[in-house]
N, C-alpha and C positions, 0 to 999 in steps of 0.2 A: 542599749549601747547607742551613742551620739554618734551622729554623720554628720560630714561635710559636704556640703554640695557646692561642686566648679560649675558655673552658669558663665560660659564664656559667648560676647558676641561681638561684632563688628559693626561699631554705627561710623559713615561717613562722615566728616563734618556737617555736610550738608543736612542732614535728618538729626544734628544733635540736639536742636532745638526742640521738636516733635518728638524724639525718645523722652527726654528729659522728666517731663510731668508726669507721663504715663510708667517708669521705673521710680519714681519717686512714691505713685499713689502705691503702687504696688510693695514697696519695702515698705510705706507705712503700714500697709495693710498683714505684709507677713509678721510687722510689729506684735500683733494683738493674737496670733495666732497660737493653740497649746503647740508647747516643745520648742519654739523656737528660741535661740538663745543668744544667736548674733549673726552679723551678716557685717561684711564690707568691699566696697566697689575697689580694684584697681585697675591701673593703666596703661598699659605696656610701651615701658620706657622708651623703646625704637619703633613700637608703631604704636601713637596714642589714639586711632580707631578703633585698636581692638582693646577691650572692656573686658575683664573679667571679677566677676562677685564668688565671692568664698561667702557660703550659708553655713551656721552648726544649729542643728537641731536634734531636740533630745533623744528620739528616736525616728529611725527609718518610717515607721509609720506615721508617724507626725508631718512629716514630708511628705507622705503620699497625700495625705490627708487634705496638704496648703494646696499641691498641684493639681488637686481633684477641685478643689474650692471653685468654685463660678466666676465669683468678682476675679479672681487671678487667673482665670482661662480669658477671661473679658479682655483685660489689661493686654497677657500675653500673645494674644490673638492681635492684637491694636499692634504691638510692638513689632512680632513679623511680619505683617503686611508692609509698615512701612518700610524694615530693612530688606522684606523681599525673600527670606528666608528664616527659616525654623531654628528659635534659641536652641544651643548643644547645651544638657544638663547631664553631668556624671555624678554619681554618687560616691564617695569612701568613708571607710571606717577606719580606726586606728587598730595598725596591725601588731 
């Protein structure tokens, strides 16, 4: 069964620079990964700080699999420091 994964965060303007490369390497990377199937960033219309990525992959384990991955702890680790707190990821399935 495929999931969608909500990866919402908050980059200030001021850190959108510094976010920028390090979610870029990072989607390329979840590119090459098995089960992934799409991903895309949005931007919430009345506050365009806050970011959120809708992930689909093929299965729930497939996802555990990218967030276990090292290079993407690497990245994700880089990315909270800067904003100073921990990305929120939730998981769903189609009910």
């Amino acid at each position: 069964m495929s999931v969608k994964i909500i990866i919402i965060r908050h980059v200030p303007q001021d850190k959108e620079e510094q976010i920028r490369p390090l979610l870029m390497q990072m989607r390329s990377a979840a590119h090459t990964q098995p089960g992934y199937i799409s991903g895309e960033t949005l931007v919430n219309y009345d506050d365009p700080e806050e970011k959120v990525v809708i992930s689909t992959w093929k299965s729930l384990d497939n996802w555990n699999e990218w967030l276990r991955n090292p290079e993407r702890r690497q990245l994700q680790a880089r990315v909270d420091e800067i904003l100073g707190e921990e990305t929120l990821y939730q998981v769903y399935y189609s009910g």
